[in-house]
PDB file of N, H, CA, C and O in Angstrom:
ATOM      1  N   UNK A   1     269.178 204.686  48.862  1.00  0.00           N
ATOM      2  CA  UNK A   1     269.703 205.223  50.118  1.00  0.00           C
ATOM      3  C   UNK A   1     270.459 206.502  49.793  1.00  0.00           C
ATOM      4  O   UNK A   1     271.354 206.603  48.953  1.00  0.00           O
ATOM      5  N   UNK A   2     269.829 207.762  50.811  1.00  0.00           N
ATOM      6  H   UNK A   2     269.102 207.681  51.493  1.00  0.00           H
ATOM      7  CA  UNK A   2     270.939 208.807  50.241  1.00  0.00           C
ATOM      8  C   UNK A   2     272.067 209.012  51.318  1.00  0.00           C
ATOM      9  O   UNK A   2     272.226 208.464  52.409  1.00  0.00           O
ATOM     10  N   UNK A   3     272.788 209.963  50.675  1.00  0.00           N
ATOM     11  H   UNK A   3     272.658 210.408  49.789  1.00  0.00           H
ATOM     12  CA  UNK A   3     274.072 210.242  51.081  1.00  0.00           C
ATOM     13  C   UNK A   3     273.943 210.290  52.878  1.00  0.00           C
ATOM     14  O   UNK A   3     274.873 209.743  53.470  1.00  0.00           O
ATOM     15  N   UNK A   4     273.141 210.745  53.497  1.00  0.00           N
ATOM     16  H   UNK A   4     272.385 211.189  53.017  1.00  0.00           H
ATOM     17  CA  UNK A   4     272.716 210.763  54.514  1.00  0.00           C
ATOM     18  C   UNK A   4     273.093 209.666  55.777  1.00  0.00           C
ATOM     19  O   UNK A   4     273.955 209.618  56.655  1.00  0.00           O
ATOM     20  N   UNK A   5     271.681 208.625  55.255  1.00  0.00           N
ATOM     21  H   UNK A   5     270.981 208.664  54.543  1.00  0.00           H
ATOM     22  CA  UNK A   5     271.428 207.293  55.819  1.00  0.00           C
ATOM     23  C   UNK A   5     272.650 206.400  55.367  1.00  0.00           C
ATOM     24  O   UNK A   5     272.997 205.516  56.150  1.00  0.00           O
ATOM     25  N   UNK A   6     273.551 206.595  53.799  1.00  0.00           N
ATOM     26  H   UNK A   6     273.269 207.313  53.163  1.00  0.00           H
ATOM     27  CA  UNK A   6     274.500 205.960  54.052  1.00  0.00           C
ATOM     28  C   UNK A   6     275.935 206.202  54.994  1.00  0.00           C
ATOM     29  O   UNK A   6     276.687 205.266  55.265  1.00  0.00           O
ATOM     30  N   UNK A   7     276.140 207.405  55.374  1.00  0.00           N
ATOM     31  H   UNK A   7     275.529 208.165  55.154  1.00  0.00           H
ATOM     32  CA  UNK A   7     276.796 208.021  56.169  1.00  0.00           C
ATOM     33  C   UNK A   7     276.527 207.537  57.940  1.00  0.00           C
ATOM     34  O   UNK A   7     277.351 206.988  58.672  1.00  0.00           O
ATOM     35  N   UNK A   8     275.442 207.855  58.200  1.00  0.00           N
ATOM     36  H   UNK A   8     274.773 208.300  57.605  1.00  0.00           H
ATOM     37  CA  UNK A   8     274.608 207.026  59.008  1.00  0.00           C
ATOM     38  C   UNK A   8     275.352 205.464  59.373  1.00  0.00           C
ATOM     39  O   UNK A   8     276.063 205.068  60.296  1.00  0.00           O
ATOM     40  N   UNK A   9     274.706 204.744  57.972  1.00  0.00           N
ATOM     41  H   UNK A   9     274.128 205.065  57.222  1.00  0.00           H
ATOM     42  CA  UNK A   9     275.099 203.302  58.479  1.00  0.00           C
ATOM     43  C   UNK A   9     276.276 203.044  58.549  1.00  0.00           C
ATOM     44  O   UNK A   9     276.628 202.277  59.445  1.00  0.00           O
ATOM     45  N   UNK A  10     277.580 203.764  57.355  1.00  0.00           N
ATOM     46  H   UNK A  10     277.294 204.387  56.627  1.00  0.00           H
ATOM     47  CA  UNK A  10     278.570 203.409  57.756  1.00  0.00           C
ATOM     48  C   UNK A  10     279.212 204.011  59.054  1.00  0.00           C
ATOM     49  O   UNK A  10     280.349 203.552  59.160  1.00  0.00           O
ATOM     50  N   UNK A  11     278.905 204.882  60.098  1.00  0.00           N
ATOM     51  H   UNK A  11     277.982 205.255  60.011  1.00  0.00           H
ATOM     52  CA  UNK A  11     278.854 205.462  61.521  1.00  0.00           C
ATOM     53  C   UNK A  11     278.723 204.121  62.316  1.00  0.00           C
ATOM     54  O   UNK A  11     279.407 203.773  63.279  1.00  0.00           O
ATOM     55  N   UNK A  12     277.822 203.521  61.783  1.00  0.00           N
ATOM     56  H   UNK A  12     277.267 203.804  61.001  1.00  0.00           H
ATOM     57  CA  UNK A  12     276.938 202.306  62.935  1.00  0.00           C
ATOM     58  C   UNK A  12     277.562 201.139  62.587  1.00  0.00           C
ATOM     59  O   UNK A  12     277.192 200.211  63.306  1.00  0.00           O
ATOM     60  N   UNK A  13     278.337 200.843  61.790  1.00  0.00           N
ATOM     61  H   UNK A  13     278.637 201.596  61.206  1.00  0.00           H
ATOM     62  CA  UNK A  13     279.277 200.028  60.988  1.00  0.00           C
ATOM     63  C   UNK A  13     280.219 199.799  61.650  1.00  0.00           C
ATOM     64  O   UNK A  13     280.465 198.635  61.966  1.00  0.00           O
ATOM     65  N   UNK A  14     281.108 200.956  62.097  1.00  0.00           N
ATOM     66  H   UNK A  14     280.909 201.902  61.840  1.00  0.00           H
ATOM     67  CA  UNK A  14     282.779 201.106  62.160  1.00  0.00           C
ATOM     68  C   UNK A  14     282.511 201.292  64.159  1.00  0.00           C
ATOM     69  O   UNK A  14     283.333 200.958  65.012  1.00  0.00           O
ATOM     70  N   UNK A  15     281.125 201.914  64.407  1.00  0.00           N
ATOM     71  H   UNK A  15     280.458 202.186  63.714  1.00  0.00           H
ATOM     72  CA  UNK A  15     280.970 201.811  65.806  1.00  0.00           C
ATOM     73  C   UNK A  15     280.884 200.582  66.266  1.00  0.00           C
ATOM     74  O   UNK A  15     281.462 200.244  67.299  1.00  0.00           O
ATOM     75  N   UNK A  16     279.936 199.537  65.341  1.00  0.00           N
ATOM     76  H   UNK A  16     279.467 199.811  64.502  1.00  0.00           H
ATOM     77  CA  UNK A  16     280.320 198.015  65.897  1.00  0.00           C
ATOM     78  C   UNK A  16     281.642 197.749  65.505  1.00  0.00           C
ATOM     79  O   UNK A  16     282.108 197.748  66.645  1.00  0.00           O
ATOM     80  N   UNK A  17     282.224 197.614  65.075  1.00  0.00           N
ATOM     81  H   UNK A  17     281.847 197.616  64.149  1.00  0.00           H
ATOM     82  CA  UNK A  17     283.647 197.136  64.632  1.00  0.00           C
ATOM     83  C   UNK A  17     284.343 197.368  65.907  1.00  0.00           C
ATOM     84  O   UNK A  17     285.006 196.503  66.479  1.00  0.00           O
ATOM     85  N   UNK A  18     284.150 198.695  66.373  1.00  0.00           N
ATOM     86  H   UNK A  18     283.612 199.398  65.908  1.00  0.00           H
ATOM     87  CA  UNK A  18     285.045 199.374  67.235  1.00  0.00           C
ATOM     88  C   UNK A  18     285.032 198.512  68.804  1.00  0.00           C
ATOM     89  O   UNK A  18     285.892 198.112  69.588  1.00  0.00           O
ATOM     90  N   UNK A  19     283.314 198.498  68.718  1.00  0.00           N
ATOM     91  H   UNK A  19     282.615 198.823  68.080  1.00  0.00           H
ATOM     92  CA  UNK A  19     283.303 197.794  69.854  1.00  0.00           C
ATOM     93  C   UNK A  19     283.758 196.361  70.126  1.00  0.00           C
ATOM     94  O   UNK A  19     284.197 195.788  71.123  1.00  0.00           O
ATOM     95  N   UNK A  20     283.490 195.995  68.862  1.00  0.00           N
ATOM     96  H   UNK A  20     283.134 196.461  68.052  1.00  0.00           H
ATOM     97  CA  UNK A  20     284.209 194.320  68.745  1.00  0.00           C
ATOM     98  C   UNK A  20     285.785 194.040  69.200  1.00  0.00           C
ATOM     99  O   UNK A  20     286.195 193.014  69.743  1.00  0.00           O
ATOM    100  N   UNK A  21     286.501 195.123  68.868  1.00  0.00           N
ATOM    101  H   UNK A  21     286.168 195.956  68.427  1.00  0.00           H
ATOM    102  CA  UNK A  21     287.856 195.177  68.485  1.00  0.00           C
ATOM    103  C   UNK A  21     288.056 195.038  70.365  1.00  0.00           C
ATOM    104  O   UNK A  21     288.670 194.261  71.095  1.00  0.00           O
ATOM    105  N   UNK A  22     287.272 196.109  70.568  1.00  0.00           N
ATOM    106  H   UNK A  22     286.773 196.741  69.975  1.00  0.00           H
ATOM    107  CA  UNK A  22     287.442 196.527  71.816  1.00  0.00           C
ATOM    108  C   UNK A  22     287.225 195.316  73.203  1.00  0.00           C
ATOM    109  O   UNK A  22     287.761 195.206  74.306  1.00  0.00           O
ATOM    110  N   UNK A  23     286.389 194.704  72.626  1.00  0.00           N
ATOM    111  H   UNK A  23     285.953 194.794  71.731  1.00  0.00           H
ATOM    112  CA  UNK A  23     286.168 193.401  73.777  1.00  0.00           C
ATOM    113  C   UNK A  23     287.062 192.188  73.485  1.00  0.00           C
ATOM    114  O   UNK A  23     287.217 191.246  74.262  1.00  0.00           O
ATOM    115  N   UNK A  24     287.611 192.314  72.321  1.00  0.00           N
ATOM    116  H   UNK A  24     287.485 193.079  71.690  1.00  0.00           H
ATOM    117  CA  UNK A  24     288.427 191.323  71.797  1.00  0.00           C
ATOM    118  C   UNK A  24     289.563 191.616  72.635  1.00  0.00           C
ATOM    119  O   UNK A  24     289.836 190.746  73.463  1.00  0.00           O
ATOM    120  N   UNK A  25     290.177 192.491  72.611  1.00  0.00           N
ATOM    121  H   UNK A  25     289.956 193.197  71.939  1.00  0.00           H
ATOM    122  CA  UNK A  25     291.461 193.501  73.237  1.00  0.00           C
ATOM    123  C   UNK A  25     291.149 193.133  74.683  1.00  0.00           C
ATOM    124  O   UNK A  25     292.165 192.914  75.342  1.00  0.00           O
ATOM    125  N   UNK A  26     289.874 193.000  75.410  1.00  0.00           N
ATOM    126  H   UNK A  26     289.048 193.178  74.874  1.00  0.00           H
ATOM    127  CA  UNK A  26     289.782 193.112  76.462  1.00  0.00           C
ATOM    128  C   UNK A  26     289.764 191.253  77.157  1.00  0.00           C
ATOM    129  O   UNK A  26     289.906 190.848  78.311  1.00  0.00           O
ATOM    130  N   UNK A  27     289.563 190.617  76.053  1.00  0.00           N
ATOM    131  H   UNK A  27     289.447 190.946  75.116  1.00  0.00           H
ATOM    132  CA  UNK A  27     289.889 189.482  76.186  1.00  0.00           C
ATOM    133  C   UNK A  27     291.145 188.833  76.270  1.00  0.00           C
ATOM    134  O   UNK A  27     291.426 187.898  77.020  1.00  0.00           O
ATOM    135  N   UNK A  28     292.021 189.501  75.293  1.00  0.00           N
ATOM    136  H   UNK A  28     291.793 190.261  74.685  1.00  0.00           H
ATOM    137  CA  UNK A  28     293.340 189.117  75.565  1.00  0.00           C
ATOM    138  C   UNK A  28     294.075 189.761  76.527  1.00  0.00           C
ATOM    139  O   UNK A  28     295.070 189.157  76.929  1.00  0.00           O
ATOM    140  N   UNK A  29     293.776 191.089  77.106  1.00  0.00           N
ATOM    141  H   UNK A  29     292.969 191.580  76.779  1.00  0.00           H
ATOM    142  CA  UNK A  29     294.158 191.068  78.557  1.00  0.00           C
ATOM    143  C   UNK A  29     293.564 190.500  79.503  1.00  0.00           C
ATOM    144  O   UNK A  29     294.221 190.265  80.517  1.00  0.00           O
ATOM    145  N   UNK A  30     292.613 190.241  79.466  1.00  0.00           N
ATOM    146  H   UNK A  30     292.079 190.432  78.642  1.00  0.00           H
ATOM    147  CA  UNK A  30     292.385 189.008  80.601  1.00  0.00           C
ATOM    148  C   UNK A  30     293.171 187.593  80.566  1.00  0.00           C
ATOM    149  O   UNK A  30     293.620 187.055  81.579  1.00  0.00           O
ATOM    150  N   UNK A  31     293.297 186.952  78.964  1.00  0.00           N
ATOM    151  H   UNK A  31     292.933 187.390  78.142  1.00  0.00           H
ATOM    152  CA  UNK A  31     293.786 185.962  79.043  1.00  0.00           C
ATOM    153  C   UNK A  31     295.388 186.107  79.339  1.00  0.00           C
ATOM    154  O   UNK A  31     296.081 185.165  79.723  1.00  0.00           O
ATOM    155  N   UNK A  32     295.918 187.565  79.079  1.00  0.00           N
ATOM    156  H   UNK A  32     295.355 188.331  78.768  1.00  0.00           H
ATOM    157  CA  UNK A  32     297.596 187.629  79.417  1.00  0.00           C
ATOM    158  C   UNK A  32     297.409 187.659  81.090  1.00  0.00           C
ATOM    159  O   UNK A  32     297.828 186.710  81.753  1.00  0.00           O
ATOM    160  N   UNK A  33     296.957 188.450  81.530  1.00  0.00           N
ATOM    161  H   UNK A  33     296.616 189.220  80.992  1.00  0.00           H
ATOM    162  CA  UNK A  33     296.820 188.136  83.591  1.00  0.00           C
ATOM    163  C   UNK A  33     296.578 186.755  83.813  1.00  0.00           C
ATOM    164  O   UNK A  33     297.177 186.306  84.790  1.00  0.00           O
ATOM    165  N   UNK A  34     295.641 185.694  82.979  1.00  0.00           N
ATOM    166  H   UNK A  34     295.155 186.058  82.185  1.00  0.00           H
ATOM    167  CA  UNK A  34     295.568 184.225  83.236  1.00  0.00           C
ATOM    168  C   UNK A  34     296.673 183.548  82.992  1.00  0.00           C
ATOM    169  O   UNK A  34     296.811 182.553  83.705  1.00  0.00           O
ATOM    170  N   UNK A  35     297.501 183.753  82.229  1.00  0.00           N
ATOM    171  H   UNK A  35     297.389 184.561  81.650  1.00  0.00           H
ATOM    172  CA  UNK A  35     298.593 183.281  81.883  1.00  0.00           C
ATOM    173  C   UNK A  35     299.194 183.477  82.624  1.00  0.00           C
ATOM    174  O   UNK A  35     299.528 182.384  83.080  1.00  0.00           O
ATOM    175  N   UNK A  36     299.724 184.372  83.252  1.00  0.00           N
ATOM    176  H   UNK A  36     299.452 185.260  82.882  1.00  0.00           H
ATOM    177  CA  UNK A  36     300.629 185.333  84.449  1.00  0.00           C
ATOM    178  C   UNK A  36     300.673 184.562  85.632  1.00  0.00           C
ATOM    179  O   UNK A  36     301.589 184.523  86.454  1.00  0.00           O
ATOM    180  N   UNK A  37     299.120 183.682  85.648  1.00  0.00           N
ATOM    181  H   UNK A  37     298.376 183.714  84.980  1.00  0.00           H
ATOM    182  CA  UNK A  37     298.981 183.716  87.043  1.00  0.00           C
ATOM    183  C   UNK A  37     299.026 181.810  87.075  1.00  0.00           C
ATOM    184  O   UNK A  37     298.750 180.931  87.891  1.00  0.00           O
ATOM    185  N   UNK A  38     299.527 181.887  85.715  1.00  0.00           N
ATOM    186  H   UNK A  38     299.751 182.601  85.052  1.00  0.00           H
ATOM    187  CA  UNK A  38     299.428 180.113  85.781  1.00  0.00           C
ATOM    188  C   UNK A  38     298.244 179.090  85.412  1.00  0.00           C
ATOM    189  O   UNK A  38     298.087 177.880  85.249  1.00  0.00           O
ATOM    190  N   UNK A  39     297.697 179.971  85.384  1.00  0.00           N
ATOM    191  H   UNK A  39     297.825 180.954  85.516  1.00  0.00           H
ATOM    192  CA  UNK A  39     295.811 179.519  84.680  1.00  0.00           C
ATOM    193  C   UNK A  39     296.340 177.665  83.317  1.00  0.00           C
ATOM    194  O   UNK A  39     297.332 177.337  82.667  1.00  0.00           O
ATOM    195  N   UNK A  40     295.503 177.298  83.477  1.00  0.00           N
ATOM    196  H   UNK A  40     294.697 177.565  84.005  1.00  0.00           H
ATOM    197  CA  UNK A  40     295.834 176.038  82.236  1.00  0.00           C
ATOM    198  C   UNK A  40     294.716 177.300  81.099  1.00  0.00           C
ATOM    199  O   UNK A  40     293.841 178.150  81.266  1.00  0.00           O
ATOM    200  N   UNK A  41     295.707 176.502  79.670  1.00  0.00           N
ATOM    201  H   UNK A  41     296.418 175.812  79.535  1.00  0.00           H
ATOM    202  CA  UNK A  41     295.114 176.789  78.636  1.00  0.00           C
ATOM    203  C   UNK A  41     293.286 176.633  78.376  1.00  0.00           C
ATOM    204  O   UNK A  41     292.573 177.542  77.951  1.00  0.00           O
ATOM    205  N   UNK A  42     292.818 175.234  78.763  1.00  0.00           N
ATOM    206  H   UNK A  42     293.397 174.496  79.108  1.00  0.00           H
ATOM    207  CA  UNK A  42     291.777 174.895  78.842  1.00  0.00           C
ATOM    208  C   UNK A  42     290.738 176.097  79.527  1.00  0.00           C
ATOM    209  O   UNK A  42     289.842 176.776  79.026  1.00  0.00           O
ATOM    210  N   UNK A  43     291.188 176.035  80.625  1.00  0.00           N
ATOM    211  H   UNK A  43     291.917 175.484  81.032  1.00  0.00           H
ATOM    212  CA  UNK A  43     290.192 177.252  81.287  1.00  0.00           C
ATOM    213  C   UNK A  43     290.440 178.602  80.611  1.00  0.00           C
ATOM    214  O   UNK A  43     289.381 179.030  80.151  1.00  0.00           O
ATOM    215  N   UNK A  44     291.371 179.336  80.417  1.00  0.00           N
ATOM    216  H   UNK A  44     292.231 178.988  80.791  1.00  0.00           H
ATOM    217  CA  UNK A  44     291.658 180.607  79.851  1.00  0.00           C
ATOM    218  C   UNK A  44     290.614 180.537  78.674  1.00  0.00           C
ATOM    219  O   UNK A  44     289.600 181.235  78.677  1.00  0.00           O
ATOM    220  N   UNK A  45     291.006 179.418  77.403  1.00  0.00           N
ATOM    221  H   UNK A  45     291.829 178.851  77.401  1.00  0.00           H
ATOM    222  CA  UNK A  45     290.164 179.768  76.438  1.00  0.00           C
ATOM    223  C   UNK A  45     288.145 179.970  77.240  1.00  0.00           C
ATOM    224  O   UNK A  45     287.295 180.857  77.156  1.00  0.00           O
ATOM    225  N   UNK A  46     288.198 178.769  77.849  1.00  0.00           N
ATOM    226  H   UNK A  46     288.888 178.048  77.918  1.00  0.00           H
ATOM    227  CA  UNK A  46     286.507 179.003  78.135  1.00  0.00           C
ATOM    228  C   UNK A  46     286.291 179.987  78.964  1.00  0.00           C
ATOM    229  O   UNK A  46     285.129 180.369  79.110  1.00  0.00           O
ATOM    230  N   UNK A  47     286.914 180.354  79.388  1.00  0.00           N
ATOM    231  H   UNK A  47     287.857 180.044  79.270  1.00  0.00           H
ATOM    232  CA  UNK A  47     286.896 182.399  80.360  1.00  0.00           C
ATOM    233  C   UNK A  47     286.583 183.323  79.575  1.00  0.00           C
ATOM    234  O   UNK A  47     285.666 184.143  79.635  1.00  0.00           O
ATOM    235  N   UNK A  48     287.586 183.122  78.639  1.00  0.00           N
ATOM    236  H   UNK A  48     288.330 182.456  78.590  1.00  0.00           H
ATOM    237  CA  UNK A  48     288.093 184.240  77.413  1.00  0.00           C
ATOM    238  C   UNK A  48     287.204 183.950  76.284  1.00  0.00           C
ATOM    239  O   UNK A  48     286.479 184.813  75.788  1.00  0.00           O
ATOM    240  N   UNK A  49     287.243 183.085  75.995  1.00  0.00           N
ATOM    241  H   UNK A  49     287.831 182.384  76.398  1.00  0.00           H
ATOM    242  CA  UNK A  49     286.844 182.736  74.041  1.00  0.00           C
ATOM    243  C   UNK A  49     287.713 182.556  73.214  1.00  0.00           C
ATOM    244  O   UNK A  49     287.307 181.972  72.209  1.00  0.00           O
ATOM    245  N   UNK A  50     289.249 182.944  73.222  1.00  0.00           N
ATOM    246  H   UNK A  50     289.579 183.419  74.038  1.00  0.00           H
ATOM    247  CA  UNK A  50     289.858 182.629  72.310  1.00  0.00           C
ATOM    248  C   UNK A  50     290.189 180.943  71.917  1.00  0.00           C
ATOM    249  O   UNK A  50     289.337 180.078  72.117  1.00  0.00           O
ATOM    250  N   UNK A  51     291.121 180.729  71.517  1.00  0.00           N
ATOM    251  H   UNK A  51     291.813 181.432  71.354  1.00  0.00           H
ATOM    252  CA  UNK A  51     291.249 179.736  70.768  1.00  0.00           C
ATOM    253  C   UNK A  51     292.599 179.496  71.254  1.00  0.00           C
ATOM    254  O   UNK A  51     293.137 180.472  71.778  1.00  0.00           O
ATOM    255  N   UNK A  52     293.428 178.153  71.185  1.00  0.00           N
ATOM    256  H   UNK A  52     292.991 177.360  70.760  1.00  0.00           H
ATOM    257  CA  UNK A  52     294.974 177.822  71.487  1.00  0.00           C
ATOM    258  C   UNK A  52     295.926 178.185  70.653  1.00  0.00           C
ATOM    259  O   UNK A  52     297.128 178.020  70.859  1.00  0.00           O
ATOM    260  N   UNK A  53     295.358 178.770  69.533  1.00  0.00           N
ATOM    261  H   UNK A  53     294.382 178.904  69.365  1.00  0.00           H
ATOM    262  CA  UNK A  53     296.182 179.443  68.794  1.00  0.00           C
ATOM    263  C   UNK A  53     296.278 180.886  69.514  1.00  0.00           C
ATOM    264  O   UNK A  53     297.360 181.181  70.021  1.00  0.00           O
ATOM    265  N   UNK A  54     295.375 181.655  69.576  1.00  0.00           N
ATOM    266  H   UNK A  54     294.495 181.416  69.164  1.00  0.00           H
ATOM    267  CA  UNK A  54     295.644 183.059  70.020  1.00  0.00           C
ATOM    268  C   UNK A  54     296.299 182.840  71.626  1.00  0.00           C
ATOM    269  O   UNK A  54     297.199 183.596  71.991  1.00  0.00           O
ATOM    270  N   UNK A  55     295.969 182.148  72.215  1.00  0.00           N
ATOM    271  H   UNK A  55     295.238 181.534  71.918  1.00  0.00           H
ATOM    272  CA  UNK A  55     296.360 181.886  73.178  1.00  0.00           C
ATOM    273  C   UNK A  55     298.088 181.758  73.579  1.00  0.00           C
ATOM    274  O   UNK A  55     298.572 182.258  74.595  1.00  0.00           O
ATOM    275  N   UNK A  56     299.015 180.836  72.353  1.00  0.00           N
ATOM    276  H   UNK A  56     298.622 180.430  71.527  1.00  0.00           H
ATOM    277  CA  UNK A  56     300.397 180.515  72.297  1.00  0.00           C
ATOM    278  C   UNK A  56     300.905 181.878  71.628  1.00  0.00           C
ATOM    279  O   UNK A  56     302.120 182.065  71.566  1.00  0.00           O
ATOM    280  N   UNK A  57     300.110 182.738  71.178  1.00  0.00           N
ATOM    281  H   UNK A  57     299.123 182.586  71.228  1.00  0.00           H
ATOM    282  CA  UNK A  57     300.820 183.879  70.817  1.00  0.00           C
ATOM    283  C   UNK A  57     300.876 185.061  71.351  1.00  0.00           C
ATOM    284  O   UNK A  57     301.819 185.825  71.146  1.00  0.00           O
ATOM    285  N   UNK A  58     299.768 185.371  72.172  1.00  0.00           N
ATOM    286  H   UNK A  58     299.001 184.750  72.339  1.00  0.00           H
ATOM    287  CA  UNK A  58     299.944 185.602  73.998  1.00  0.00           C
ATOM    288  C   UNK A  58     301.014 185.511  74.761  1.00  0.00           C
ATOM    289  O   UNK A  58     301.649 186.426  75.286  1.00  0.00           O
ATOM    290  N   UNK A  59     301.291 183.718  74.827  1.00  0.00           N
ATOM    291  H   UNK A  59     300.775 182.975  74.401  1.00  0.00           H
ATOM    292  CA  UNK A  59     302.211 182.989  75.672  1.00  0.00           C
ATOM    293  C   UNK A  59     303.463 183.635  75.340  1.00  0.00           C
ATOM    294  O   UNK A  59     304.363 183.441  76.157  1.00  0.00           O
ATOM    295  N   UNK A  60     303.772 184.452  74.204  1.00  0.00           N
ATOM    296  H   UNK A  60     303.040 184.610  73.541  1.00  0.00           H
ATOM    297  CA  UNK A  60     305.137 184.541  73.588  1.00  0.00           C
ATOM    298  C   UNK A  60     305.164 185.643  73.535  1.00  0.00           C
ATOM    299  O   UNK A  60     306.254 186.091  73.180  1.00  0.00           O
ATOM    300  N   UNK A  61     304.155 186.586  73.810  1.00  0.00           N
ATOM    301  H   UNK A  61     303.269 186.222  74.098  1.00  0.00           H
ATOM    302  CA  UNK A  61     304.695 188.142  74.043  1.00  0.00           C
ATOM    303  C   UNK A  61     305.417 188.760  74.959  1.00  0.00           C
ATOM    304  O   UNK A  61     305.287 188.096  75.988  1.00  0.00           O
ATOM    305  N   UNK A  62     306.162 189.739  75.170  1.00  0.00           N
ATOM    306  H   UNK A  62     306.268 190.278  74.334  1.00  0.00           H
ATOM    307  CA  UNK A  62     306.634 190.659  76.263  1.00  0.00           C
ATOM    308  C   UNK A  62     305.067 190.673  77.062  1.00  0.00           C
ATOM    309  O   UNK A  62     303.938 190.577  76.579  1.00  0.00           O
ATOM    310  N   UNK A  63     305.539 190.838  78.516  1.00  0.00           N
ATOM    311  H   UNK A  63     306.456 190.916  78.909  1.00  0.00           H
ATOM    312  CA  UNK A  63     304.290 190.889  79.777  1.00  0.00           C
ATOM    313  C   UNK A  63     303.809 192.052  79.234  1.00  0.00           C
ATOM    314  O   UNK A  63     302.606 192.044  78.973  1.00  0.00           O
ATOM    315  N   UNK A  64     304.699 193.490  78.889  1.00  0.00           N
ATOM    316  H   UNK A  64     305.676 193.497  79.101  1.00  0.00           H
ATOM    317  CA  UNK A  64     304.013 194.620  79.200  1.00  0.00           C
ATOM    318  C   UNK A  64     303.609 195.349  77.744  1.00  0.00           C
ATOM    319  O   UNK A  64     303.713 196.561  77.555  1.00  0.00           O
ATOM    320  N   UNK A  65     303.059 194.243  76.606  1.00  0.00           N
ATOM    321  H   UNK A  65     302.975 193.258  76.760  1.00  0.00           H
ATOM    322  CA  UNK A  65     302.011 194.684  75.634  1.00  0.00           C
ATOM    323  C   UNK A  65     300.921 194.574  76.127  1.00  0.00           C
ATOM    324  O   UNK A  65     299.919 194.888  75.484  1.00  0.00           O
TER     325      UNK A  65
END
């Protein structure tokens, strides 16, 4: 592989990453408005995807992160 195509893949690399990061982020603001609004844990995670761990550490942030 030259310098090129590896430049390339690591582009296509850090662009998925980015996007991952990015829906992840977009998950935990959804699950902080579920929380907000009184939502049970149970449903938030199957809305969201996270887990009851990410979830209680959510529960314990300032509203306006």
């Amino acid at each position: 592989m030259g310098r090129s195509e590896g430049r390339d893949a690591g582009r296509e690399e850090g662009l998925k990453e980015g996007l991952k990061e990015g829906r992840n982020e977009q998950a935990r603001e959804i699950a902080r408005n579920m929380l907000a609004l009184g939502l049970n844990s149970v449903t938030i995670e199957r809305v969201t995807g996270l887990n009851g761990e990410e979830l209680a550490v959510l529960a314990d942030l300032p509203a306006d992160r």
